[in-house]
N, C-alpha and C positions, 0 to 999 in steps of 0.2 A: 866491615863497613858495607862491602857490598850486598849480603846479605839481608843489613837493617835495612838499607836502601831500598831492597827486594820488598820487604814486608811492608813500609811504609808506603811505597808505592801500591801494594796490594788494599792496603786498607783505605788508602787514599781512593782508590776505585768504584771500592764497596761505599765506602760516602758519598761519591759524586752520584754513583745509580741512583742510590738511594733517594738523594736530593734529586736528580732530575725527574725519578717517577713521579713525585707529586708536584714538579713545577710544570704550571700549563702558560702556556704563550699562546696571547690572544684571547677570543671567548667570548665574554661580557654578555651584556644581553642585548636583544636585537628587537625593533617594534614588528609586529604581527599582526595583520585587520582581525577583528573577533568574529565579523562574519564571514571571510575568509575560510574560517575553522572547520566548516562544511561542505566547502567546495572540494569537488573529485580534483585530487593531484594536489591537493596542497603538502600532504603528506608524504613522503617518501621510505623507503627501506632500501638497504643496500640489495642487492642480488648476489647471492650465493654461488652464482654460475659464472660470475665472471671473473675471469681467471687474473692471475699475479704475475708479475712480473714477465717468469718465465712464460708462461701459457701469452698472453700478451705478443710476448717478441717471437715466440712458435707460430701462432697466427698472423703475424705481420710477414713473418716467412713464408708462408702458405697462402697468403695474401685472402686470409678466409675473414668473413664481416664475426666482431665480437656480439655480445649477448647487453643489453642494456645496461649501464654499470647498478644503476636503479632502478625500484619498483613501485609504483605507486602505490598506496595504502591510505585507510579511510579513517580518519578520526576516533572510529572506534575499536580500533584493531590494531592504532600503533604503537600501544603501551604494552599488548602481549607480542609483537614481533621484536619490541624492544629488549626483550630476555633471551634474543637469540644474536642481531644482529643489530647493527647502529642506526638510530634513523634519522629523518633528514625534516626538513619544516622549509619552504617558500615564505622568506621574510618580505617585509615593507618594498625594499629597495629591488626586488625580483629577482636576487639570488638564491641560491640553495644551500642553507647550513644544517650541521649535524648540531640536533640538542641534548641536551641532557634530561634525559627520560626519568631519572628518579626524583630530579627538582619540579616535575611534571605529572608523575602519574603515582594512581593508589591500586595498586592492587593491578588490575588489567583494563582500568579505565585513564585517560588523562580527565584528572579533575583539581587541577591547579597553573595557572599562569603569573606572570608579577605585572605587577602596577608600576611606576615611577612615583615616588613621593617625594615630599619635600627635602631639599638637602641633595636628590639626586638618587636616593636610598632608592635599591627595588625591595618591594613586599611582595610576596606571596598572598594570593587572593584566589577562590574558588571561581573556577570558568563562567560559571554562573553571572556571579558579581563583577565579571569582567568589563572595564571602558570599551568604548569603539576600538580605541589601539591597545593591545597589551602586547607584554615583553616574553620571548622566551631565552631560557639561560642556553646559552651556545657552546658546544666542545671547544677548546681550544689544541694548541697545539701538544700532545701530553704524551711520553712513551707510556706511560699504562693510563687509558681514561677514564679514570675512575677518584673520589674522593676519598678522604679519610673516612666523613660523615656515611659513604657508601660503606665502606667496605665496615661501618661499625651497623652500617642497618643488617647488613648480610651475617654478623657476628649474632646482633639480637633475635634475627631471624632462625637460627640454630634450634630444631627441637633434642634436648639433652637422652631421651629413649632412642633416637637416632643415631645421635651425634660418638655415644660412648659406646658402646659394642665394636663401631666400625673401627674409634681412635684404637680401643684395646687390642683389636686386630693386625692395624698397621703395628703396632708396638710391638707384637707379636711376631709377625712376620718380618720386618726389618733386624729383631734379634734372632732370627734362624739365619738370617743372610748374612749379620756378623760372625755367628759359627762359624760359618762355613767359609768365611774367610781367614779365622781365626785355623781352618782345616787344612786351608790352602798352603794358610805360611807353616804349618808344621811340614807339610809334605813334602815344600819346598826346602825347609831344613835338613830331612832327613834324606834327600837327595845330593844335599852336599854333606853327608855323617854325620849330623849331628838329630839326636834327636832327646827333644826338649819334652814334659807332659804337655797334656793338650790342657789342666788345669790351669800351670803355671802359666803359658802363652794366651788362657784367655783372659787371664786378669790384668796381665802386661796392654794386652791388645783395649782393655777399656779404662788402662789408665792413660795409655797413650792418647784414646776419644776423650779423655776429660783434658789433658793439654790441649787440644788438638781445638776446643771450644774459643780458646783466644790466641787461635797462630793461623794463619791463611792456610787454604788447601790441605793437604795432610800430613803438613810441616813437624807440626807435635806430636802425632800418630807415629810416622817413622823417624823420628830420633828415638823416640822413646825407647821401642821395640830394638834398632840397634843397640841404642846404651847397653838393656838389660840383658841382649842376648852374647854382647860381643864381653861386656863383664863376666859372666856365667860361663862363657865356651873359650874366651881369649883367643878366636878368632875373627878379626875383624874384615878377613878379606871375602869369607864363605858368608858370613852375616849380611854384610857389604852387599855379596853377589844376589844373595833370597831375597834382599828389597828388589834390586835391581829387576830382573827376572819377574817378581811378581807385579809391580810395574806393567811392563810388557805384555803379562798374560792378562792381567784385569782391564790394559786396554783391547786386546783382542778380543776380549769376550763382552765389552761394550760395543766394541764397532760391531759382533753377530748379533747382539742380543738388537739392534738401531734396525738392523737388516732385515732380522727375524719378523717385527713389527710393521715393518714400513708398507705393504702389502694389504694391509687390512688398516690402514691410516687415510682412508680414499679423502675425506670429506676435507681434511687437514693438508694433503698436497695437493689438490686444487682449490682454485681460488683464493687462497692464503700466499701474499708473495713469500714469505719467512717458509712458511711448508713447502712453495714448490722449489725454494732454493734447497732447502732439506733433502727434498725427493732427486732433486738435478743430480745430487751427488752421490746416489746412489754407485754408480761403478767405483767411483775415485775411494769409496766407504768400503765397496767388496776386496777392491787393489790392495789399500792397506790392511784390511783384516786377513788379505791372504799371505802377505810380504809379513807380517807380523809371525803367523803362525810360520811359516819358510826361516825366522832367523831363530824360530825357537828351536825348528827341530834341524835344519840345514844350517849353522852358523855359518859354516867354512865356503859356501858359496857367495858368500859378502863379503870376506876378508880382503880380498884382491879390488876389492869396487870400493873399499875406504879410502886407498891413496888417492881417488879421481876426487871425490867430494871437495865443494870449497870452502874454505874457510879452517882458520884450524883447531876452532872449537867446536867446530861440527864435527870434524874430522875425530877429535878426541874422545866426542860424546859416542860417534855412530862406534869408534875402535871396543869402546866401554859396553856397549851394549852388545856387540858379537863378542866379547871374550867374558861376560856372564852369561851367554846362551851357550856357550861351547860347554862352560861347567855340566854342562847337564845333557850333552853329546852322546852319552850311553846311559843316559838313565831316563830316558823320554818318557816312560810310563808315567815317573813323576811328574811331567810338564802336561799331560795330556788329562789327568787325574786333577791338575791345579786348574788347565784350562776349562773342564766341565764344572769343578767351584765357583772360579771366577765366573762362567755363568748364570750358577744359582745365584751366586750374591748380588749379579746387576737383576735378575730375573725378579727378586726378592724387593728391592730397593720400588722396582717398578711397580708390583703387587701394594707396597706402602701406598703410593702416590694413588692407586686406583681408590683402594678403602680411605682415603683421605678423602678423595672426591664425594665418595658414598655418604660418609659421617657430614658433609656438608650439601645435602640432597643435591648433588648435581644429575639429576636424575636424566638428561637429556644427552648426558653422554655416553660414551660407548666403549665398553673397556680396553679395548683395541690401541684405542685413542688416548687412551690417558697413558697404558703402558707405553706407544710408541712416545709421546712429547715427555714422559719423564726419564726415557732412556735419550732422549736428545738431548735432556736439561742436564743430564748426566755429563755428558760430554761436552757442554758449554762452561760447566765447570769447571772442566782440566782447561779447557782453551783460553778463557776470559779469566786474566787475574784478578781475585777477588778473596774476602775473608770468607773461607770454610764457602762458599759457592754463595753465598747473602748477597740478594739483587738481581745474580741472573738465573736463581730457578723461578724465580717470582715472573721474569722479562719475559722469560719462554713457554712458561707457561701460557699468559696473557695474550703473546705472538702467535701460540698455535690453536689455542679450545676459547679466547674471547673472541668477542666478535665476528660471532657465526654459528659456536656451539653452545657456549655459557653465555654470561655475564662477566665484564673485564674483571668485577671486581671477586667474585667465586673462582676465578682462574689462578687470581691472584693467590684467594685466602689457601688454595690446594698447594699450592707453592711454599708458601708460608708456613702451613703449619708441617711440612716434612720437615722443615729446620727444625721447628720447637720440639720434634720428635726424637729428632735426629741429636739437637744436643742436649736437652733437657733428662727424659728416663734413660737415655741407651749414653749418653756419655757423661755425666751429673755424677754417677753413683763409682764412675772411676776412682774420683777423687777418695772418697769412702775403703774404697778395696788399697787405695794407696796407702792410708790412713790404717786398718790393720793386718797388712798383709805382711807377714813374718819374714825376712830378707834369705831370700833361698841359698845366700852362701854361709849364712850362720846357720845350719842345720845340724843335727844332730849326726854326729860318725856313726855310723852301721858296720855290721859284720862284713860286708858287700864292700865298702870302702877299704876295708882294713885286709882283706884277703887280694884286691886288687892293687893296693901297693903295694902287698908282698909281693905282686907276681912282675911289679914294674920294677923292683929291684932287683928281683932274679935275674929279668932281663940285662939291668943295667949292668949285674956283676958281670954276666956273661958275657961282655962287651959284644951286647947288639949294635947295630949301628943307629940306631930312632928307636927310638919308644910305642911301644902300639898306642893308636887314637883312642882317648879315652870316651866312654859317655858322662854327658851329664841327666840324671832320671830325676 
């Protein structure tokens, strides 16, 4: 029950993002003088410089004067500042609101306003034909600002000679990155004795990714993979341990790979509050990536610091996690071997998100930048419970490369189409391999079987005391 609970709760999550991205509070439209439309400073633009959150409360410490939060800009220049950052309009009433630029502009000119018609209706009318008053459509309150209608101009917008090289690329690269996770969990197998083909464990591992399409996080993925390996080895505690353990190491190799990038991410932790909360954590990100790798290869220096822990499902969880680190106490090669996979496979996952970018001309970005926010979206996905990570790579993405670098709604679609990637060619064709893959314990007896039972009954006659550990091949 608690389980269903778990899951229902998860998908329950994944709905509400979803619904609250496209729900905006507030907005509407606002009156605007038309000859207003020319005067210097009617127009605004955010400023890039001005920093977030943390930068903010750093300088309130320092007691140093900030950077303007905005910039003036000229009538004819704020439909192309508009493809970088959000901009602003001085309405009727002499406040300052953010519009919406593409109910506004064509191309890199503003060459549409709305009218009030009868009924209350606003119409879109060209600048030109504008009354003395007209209206502009105003941002309201929204976690991602952007519409449906946007984000399908940004779809129509797609040139297909562009667009497909870069998709078949990420498809490409994100299945070397499965490999090599598919590398990882062998290695990790045959560090507790058993060793499996890398055949049969890749087919396992994408039928596991086609469950894994309608079950949160990577719920279906790892039952799968125990089911068919604890069936096949009738060990359920060493199978048990290689999730566990791999776990472990695929987060440690996310917290380096966040680390790796963060340095060359400059534009994204300042001035972005979400980036510079990002970047603040830097140390606390190094701590656990180093305490990670310490309990893979030191278990026994944590054993004694479990009885202090509070609570006694922590205490059960932290006991679980040093005594599937200890399994592997003298076979480190293994863990070090799995820790440099686990980095190709985040390494790999980030490369997708970039050629994602590319197939949808996000030309302005910088691939630094795309790899460091999709290794962050990475990790918002173990943290934010959600179905398969749907809602918060789209959030994060949007939180760190819109509004400043892209456009909200191209931050979005980069986010987006990693899922369709993600579950569509690389977890889709699982079901297919499910469908005819031959059941590896109905196999056919060999010479190899039949010489190795003899030798387990020689032993048995002998009154061994156990049996030697068999393979499975």
């Amino acid at each position: 029950m608690k389980r269903l609970l778990n899951t229902l709760l998860k998908f329950g999550v994944t709905i509400g993002i979803f619904v609250a991205i496209f729900i905006e509070f507030g907005g509407g439209y606002e009156p605007v003088s038309r000859a207003s439309l020319r005067e210097p400073g009617i127009f605004e633009k955010s400023n890039q410089d001005y920093p977030g959150v943390v930068g903010r409360f750093r300088a309130w410490l320092a007691d140093t004067a900030l950077p303007p939060k905005r910039l003036p800009v000229s009538m004819d220049d704020v439909c192309q500042e508009a493809t970088k950052c959000a901009v602003f309009v001085h309405v009727a009433d002499g406040s300052i609101r953010r519009f919406k630029a593409l109910k506004h502009c064509a191309g890199d000119r503003l060459t549409t306003v709305f009218t009030k018609a009868a009924g209350g209706r606003f119409t879109p009318i060209p600048v030109g034909d504008a009354a003395d008053v007209s209206y502009f459509r105003i941002q309201g309150l929204q976690l991602v600002p952007v519409e449906i209608s946007e984000l399908w101009t940004e779809i129509r917008s797609v040139k297909l000679s562009v667009f497909l090289p870069w998709f078949l690329f990420a498809v490409f690269v994100k299945l070397a990155g499965i490999f090599a996770n598919v590398w990882r969990w062998q290695v990790l197998l045959r560090g507790q004795g058993i060793d499996l083909r890398f055949g049969f464990l890749s087919s396992t591992y994408f039928i596991g990714r086609y469950f894994g399409i309608v079950t949160p996080s990577t719920m279906g993925l790892d039952a799968w993979r125990l089911y068919e390996t604890i069936r096949l080895t009738r060990r359920p505690v060493e199978c048990a341990t290689v999730v566990a353990v791999e776990r472990i190491v695929g987060m440690v190799g996310l917290l380096g790979v966040i680390l790796i990038f963060m340095p060359f991410a400059g534009r994204l932790t300042e001035g972005h509050s979400f980036g510079e909360l990002v970047a603040a954590m830097r140390m606390p990100l190094a701590a656990a990536a180093v305490f990670g790798v310490l309990v893979l290869l030191k278990p026994s220096w944590f054993r004694g610091i479990i009885s202090v822990v509070p609570g006694e499902r922590v205490r059960r969880f932290a006991g679980n996690v040093v005594d599937a680190a200890t399994a592997y106490s003298s076979r480190r090669s293994y863990l070090l071997l799995a820790l440099v996979l686990a980095v190709v496979g985040q390494i790999t996952t980030t490369v997708m998100y970039f050629a994602n970018a590319m197939s949808l001309a996000a030309a302005d970005v910088r691939a630094a930048e795309v790899l460091f926010v999709s290794a962050v979206m990475t990790f918002g996905t173990f943290v934010v419970p959600s179905a398969s990570g749907e809602g918060v790579r789209e959030l994060v993405f949007v939180w760190l490369l819109g509004e400043g670098i892209i456009t909200s709604a191209k931050a979005f679609l980069i986010g987006n189409l990693g899922f369709w990637i993600e579950k569509v060619p690389l977890s889709v064709p699982g079901g297919l391999i499910l469908l005819l893959r031959r059941d590896p314990t109905l196999r056919a007896v060999t010479r190899e079987d039949l010489e190795r039972v003899r030798r387990e009954a020689q032993v048995r006659m002998a009154g061994a005391s156990s049996s030697p550990r068999s393979e499975v091949r």
